[in-house]
N, C-alpha and C positions, 0 to 999 in steps of 0.2 A: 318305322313304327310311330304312332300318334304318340303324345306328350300325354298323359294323365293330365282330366282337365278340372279345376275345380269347382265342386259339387254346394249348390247352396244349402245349406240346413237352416232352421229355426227352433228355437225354446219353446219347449210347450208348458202349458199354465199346469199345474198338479189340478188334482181334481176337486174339487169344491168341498166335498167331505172334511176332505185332509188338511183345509188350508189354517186352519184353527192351533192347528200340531205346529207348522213350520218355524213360527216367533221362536222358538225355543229349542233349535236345532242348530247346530255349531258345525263346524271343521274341528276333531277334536284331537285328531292324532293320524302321521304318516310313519309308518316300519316300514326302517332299512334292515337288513342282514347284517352283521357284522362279522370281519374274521378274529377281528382282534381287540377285546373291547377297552384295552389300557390303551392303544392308539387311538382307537373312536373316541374315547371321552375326552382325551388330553388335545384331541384336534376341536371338539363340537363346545368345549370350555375355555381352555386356552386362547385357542385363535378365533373360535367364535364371540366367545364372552357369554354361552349359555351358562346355564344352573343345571345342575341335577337336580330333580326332584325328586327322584324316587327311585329306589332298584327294588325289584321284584325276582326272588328266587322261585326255582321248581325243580328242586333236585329231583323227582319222583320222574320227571320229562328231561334232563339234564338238560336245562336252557336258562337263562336269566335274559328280564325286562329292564331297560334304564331308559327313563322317561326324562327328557329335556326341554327346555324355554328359556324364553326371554322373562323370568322370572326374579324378584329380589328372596334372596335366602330367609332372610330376617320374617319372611308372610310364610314360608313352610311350618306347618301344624307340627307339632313334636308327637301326639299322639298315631302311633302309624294305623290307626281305622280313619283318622279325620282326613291324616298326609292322603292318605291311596282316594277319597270320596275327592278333595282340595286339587290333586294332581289330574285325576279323570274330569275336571272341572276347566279345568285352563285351556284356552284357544291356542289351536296349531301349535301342538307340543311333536319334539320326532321319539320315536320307541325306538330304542336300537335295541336289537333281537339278536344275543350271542346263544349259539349253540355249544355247546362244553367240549372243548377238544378240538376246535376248528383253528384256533389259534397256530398249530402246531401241527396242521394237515396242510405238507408242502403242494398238494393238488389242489385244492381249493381256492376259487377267486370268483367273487360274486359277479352276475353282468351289470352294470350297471343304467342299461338297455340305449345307449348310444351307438351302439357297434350293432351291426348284424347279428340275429332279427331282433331292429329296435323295436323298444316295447317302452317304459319309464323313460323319462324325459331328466327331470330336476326339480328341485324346491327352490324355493327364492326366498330370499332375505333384505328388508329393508333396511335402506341405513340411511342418516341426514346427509353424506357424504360417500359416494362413490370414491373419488379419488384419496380420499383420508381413510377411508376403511382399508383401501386396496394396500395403499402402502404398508399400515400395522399385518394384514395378511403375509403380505412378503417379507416384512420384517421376520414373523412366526414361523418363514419356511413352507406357506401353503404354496402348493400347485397349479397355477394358472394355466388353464383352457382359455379363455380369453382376458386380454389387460381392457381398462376403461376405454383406451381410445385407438385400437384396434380393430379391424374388421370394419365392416360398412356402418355397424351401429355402435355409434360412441355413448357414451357416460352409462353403463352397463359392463360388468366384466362377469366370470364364470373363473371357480374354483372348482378343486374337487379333495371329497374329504380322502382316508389313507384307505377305502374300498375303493375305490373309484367312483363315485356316485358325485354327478354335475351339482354346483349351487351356484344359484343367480345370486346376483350382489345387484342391490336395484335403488334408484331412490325416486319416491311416487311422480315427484313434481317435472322429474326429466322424462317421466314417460307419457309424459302429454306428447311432447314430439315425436318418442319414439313410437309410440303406436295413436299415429294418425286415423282419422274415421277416414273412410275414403271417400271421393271426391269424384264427382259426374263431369265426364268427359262429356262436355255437350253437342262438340263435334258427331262422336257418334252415338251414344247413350251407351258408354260402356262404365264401368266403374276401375277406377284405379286405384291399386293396393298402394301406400303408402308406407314406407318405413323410412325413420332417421330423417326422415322431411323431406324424403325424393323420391320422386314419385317413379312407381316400378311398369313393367308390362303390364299392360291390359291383364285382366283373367279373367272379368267375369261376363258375359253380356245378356241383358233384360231383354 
């Protein structure tokens, strides 16, 4: 049987009406599931060094919302109408979404969409230092899917919180290497995917 081959795509421009709106539109929040939310929070604080910003009950739905960042405490609003408008306001916050009673349902285990049928990938987190982050992780007892310089692609590793759910651990300036633009084979005009700074099979051809 043939290999699946890959398929080129392109960005499309939104449409002209709309482009007046976009200046003011953010990344504002990714929900995970949680089973257990004194584990989630003690991992996404603890070892991540987030803040809680906010928890939102709904007894009425037996569920509670805990909003997280890279936030400093001392900027949270004390008023909780200003807190909830200040929290809905911050970039790439995660919601962790507990359902009441899951904690303590021996069946239940979210997918975390790595395993068959994958579906969600991961979040990523930057840090000035890969390998300094990675160690205080390990110190904390987190679960390493990948360490920095394992695998084909170095100074990048992969945690996972106490769901199972993947986090990249990334630092912006080593991912110039790691994700190379690709490069024209001028032998035969093909292009080559690059990663980690070596150059891979052919995939594509013009």
């Amino acid at each position: 049987t043939q290999k699946p081959q890959h398929k080129h795509v392109e960005a499309f421009a939104p449409a002209e009406s709309f482009l007046s709106l976009f200046p003011d539109y953010m990344l504002q929040q990714t929900m995970l599931r949680v089973k257990d939310p004194a584990r989630s929070l003690d991992f996404y604080t603890r070892v991540l060094g987030m803040t809680l910003l906010q928890k939102i009950d709904f007894p009425s739905m037996r569920f509670t919302l805990y909003f997280l960042g890279f936030e400093k405490k001392s900027d949270i609003p004390a008023d909780v109408r200003e807190r909830t408008a200040w929290t809905f306001s911050r970039h790439a916050t995660i919601e962790l979404t507990h359902n009441w009673g899951s904690e303590s349902d021996e069946s239940l285990a979210y997918h975390n969409g790595n395993t068959m049928p994958n579906g969600f990938g991961h979040i990523g987190i930057s840090v000035p230092d890969v390998q300094a982050a990675c160690r205080v992780f390990e110190e904390q007892g987190a679960t390493f899917i990948k360490k920095p310089q394992s695998g084909k692609m170095k100074d990048l590793a992969f945690i996972q919180d106490p769901d199972g759910y993947w986090i990249e651990i990334l630092n912006p300036n080593k991912m110039v290497s790691l994700m190379s633009p690709p490069t024209r084979d001028t032998s035969g005009g093909n292009i080559q995917a690059t990663a980690a700074g070596e150059p891979q099979k052919k995939i594509l051809k013009l």
